[in-house]
C-alpha positions in Angstrom: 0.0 0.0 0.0 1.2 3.3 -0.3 0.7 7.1 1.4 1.4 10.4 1.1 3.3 12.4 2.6 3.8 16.1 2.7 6.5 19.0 3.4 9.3 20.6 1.6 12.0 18.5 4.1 10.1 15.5 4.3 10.5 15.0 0.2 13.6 16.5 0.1 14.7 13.7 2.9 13.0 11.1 0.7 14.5 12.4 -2.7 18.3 12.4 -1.6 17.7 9.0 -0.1 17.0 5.8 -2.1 13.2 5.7 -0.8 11.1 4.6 -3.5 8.8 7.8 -4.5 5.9 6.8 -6.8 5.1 10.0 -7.4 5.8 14.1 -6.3 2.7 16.3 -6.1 3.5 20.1 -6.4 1.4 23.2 -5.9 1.4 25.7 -9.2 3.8 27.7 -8.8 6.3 26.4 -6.0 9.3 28.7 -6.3 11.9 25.7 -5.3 12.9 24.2 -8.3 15.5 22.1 -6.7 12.4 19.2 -6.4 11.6 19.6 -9.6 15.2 18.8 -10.8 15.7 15.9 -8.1 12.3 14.4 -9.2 13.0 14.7 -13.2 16.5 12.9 -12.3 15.3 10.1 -10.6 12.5 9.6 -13.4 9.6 10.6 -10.8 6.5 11.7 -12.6 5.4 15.0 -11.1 1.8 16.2 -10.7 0.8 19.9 -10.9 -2.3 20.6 -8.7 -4.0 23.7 -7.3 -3.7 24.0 -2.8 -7.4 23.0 -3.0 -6.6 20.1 -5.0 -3.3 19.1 -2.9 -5.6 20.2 0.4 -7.8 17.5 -0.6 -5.1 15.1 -1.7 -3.2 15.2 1.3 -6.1 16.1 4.3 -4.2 18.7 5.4 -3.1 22.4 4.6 0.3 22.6 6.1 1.9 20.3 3.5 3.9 23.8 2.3 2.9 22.9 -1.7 4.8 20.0 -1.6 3.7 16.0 -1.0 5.4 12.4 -2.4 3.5 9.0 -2.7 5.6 6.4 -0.8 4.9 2.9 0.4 3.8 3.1 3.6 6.1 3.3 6.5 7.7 0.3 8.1 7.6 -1.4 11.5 9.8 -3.9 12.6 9.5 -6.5 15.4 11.1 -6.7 18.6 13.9 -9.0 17.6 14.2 -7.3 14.4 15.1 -4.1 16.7 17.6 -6.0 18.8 19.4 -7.9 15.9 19.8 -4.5 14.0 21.9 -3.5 17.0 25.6 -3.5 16.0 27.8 -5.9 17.3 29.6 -4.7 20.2 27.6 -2.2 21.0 24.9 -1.8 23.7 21.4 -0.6 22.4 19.1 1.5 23.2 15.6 1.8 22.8 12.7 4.6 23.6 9.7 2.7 24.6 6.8 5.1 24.9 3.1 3.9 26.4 -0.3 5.6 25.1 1.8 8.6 23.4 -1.4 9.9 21.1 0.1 13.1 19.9 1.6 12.7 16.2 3.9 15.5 16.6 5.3 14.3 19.8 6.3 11.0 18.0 8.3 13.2 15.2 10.2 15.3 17.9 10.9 12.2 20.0 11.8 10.8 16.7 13.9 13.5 15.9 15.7 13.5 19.9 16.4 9.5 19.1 18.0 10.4 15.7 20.0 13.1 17.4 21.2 10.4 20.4 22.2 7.9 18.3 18.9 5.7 19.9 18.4 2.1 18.2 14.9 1.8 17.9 11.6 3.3 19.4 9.0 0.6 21.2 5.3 1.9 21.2 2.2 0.1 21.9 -0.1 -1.3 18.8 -3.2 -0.2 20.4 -3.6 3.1 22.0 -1.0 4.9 20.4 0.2 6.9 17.4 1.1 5.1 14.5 3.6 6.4 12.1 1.9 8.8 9.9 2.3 11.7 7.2 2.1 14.1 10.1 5.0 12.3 12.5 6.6 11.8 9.4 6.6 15.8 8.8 7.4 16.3 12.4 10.5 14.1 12.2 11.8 16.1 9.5 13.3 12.8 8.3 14.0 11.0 11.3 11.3 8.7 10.4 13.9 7.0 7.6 16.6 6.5 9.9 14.9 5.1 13.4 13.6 2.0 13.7 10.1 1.5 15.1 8.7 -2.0 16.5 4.7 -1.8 17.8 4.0 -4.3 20.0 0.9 -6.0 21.2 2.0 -5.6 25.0 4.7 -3.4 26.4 4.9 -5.4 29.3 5.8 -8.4 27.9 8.2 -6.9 25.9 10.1 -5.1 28.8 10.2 -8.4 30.3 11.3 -10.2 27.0 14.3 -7.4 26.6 15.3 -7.9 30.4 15.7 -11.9 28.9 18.2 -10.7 26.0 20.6 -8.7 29.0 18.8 -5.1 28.6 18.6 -2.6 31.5 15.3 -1.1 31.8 15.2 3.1 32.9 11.6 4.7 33.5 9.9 8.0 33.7 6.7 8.8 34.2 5.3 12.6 34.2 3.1 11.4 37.1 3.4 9.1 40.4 7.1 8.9 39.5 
Protein backbone atom coordinates (compact mmCIF):
# COMPACT_ATOMS: atom_id res chain seq x y z
CA UNK A 1 0.00 0.00 0.00
CA UNK A 2 1.22 3.32 -0.34
CA UNK A 3 0.72 7.10 1.42
CA UNK A 4 1.38 10.40 1.11
CA UNK A 5 3.30 12.41 2.57
CA UNK A 6 3.83 16.13 2.70
CA UNK A 7 6.50 19.02 3.42
CA UNK A 8 9.34 20.56 1.57
CA UNK A 9 12.00 18.50 4.12
CA UNK A 10 10.12 15.46 4.30
CA UNK A 11 10.50 14.95 0.16
CA UNK A 12 13.63 16.46 0.11
CA UNK A 13 14.70 13.72 2.88
CA UNK A 14 12.96 11.13 0.70
CA UNK A 15 14.49 12.36 -2.67
CA UNK A 16 18.35 12.42 -1.55
CA UNK A 17 17.67 9.02 -0.09
CA UNK A 18 16.99 5.79 -2.11
CA UNK A 19 13.16 5.72 -0.84
CA UNK A 20 11.07 4.59 -3.54
CA UNK A 21 8.78 7.80 -4.47
CA UNK A 22 5.87 6.78 -6.77
CA UNK A 23 5.15 10.04 -7.37
CA UNK A 24 5.82 14.08 -6.28
CA UNK A 25 2.74 16.28 -6.12
CA UNK A 26 3.51 20.06 -6.35
CA UNK A 27 1.36 23.19 -5.91
CA UNK A 28 1.44 25.66 -9.15
CA UNK A 29 3.79 27.70 -8.78
CA UNK A 30 6.28 26.44 -6.02
CA UNK A 31 9.26 28.70 -6.28
CA UNK A 32 11.90 25.72 -5.31
CA UNK A 33 12.87 24.22 -8.33
CA UNK A 34 15.49 22.13 -6.66
CA UNK A 35 12.43 19.17 -6.36
CA UNK A 36 11.61 19.63 -9.55
CA UNK A 37 15.18 18.84 -10.84
CA UNK A 38 15.74 15.92 -8.15
CA UNK A 39 12.26 14.41 -9.20
CA UNK A 40 13.05 14.71 -13.18
CA UNK A 41 16.53 12.91 -12.33
CA UNK A 42 15.31 10.07 -10.63
CA UNK A 43 12.46 9.61 -13.42
CA UNK A 44 9.61 10.60 -10.77
CA UNK A 45 6.49 11.73 -12.59
CA UNK A 46 5.43 15.02 -11.11
CA UNK A 47 1.80 16.24 -10.68
CA UNK A 48 0.81 19.88 -10.91
CA UNK A 49 -2.32 20.57 -8.70
CA UNK A 50 -3.97 23.73 -7.28
CA UNK A 51 -3.66 24.00 -2.77
CA UNK A 52 -7.42 22.98 -2.99
CA UNK A 53 -6.59 20.15 -4.97
CA UNK A 54 -3.26 19.10 -2.95
CA UNK A 55 -5.60 20.21 0.37
CA UNK A 56 -7.76 17.49 -0.60
CA UNK A 57 -5.14 15.07 -1.70
CA UNK A 58 -3.25 15.16 1.30
CA UNK A 59 -6.07 16.10 4.29
CA UNK A 60 -4.15 18.70 5.44
CA UNK A 61 -3.12 22.42 4.57
CA UNK A 62 0.34 22.58 6.12
CA UNK A 63 1.88 20.29 3.49
CA UNK A 64 3.91 23.76 2.25
CA UNK A 65 2.94 22.89 -1.74
CA UNK A 66 4.80 20.03 -1.59
CA UNK A 67 3.67 15.95 -1.00
CA UNK A 68 5.43 12.42 -2.41
CA UNK A 69 3.47 8.96 -2.66
CA UNK A 70 5.60 6.39 -0.83
CA UNK A 71 4.93 2.92 0.38
CA UNK A 72 3.77 3.14 3.64
CA UNK A 73 6.05 3.29 6.47
CA UNK A 74 7.68 0.32 8.05
CA UNK A 75 7.58 -1.36 11.52
CA UNK A 76 9.79 -3.90 12.65
CA UNK A 77 9.55 -6.50 15.36
CA UNK A 78 11.14 -6.74 18.64
CA UNK A 79 13.92 -8.97 17.59
CA UNK A 80 14.21 -7.28 14.42
CA UNK A 81 15.11 -4.09 16.70
CA UNK A 82 17.61 -6.04 18.83
CA UNK A 83 19.38 -7.85 15.92
CA UNK A 84 19.78 -4.47 13.99
CA UNK A 85 21.93 -3.50 16.99
CA UNK A 86 25.64 -3.51 15.97
CA UNK A 87 27.81 -5.92 17.33
CA UNK A 88 29.64 -4.68 20.22
CA UNK A 89 27.58 -2.16 21.04
CA UNK A 90 24.85 -1.76 23.72
CA UNK A 91 21.40 -0.59 22.42
CA UNK A 92 19.13 1.51 23.15
CA UNK A 93 15.62 1.82 22.77
CA UNK A 94 12.68 4.60 23.58
CA UNK A 95 9.68 2.67 24.62
CA UNK A 96 6.81 5.11 24.89
CA UNK A 97 3.10 3.92 26.40
CA UNK A 98 -0.26 5.62 25.09
CA UNK A 99 1.79 8.63 23.37
CA UNK A 100 -1.40 9.92 21.14
CA UNK A 101 0.08 13.10 19.92
CA UNK A 102 1.59 12.71 16.15
CA UNK A 103 3.93 15.50 16.60
CA UNK A 104 5.32 14.32 19.80
CA UNK A 105 6.27 11.01 18.03
CA UNK A 106 8.27 13.15 15.15
CA UNK A 107 10.20 15.26 17.95
CA UNK A 108 10.85 12.18 19.96
CA UNK A 109 11.77 10.78 16.67
CA UNK A 110 13.87 13.50 15.92
CA UNK A 111 15.71 13.48 19.86
CA UNK A 112 16.39 9.52 19.08
CA UNK A 113 17.97 10.39 15.69
CA UNK A 114 19.95 13.08 17.40
CA UNK A 115 21.20 10.37 20.44
CA UNK A 116 22.19 7.93 18.33
CA UNK A 117 18.90 5.71 19.87
CA UNK A 118 18.36 2.09 18.22
CA UNK A 119 14.93 1.76 17.94
CA UNK A 120 11.60 3.27 19.38
CA UNK A 121 8.95 0.59 21.20
CA UNK A 122 5.31 1.85 21.24
CA UNK A 123 2.18 0.11 21.86
CA UNK A 124 -0.11 -1.30 18.83
CA UNK A 125 -3.18 -0.16 20.42
CA UNK A 126 -3.65 3.07 21.96
CA UNK A 127 -1.01 4.94 20.39
CA UNK A 128 0.16 6.87 17.43
CA UNK A 129 1.07 5.14 14.53
CA UNK A 130 3.64 6.44 12.09
CA UNK A 131 1.93 8.75 9.88
CA UNK A 132 2.32 11.69 7.19
CA UNK A 133 2.10 14.12 10.15
CA UNK A 134 5.03 12.28 12.52
CA UNK A 135 6.61 11.83 9.39
CA UNK A 136 6.57 15.85 8.83
CA UNK A 137 7.37 16.28 12.40
CA UNK A 138 10.47 14.12 12.19
CA UNK A 139 11.84 16.12 9.51
CA UNK A 140 13.32 12.84 8.26
CA UNK A 141 14.02 11.04 11.33
CA UNK A 142 11.26 8.67 10.44
CA UNK A 143 13.89 7.02 7.57
CA UNK A 144 16.60 6.54 9.86
CA UNK A 145 14.93 5.09 13.39
CA UNK A 146 13.61 2.02 13.72
CA UNK A 147 10.12 1.49 15.10
CA UNK A 148 8.67 -1.96 16.47
CA UNK A 149 4.69 -1.75 17.78
CA UNK A 150 4.04 -4.32 20.02
CA UNK A 151 0.92 -5.97 21.23
CA UNK A 152 1.98 -5.61 25.02
CA UNK A 153 4.66 -3.36 26.39
CA UNK A 154 4.94 -5.44 29.34
CA UNK A 155 5.78 -8.36 27.92
CA UNK A 156 8.21 -6.90 25.94
CA UNK A 157 10.12 -5.12 28.82
CA UNK A 158 10.17 -8.43 30.29
CA UNK A 159 11.33 -10.19 27.04
CA UNK A 160 14.31 -7.38 26.64
CA UNK A 161 15.30 -7.90 30.39
CA UNK A 162 15.73 -11.87 28.94
CA UNK A 163 18.22 -10.67 26.03
CA UNK A 164 20.57 -8.67 29.02
CA UNK A 165 18.78 -5.07 28.59
CA UNK A 166 18.64 -2.55 31.53
CA UNK A 167 15.32 -1.14 31.83
CA UNK A 168 15.21 3.07 32.89
CA UNK A 169 11.64 4.71 33.48
CA UNK A 170 9.91 7.96 33.73
CA UNK A 171 6.68 8.79 34.22
CA UNK A 172 5.33 12.57 34.24
CA UNK A 173 3.08 11.36 37.07
CA UNK A 174 3.43 9.08 40.42
CA UNK A 175 7.08 8.86 39.50
Amino acid sequence: MTQIVYGKNVVLQLLKEDTKVYELLLMKGIKDQRLVQMAKAKQIPIHWMTRDQLDKKTKNTHHQGIAAVIDEYRTYTIDELLASVPQGKNGLFVMLDELEDPHNLGAILRSCDAVGADGIIIGKHRSVSLTPTVAKVSTGAIHSVKVSAVTNLSQTLQYMKEQGYWVVGADLEDA
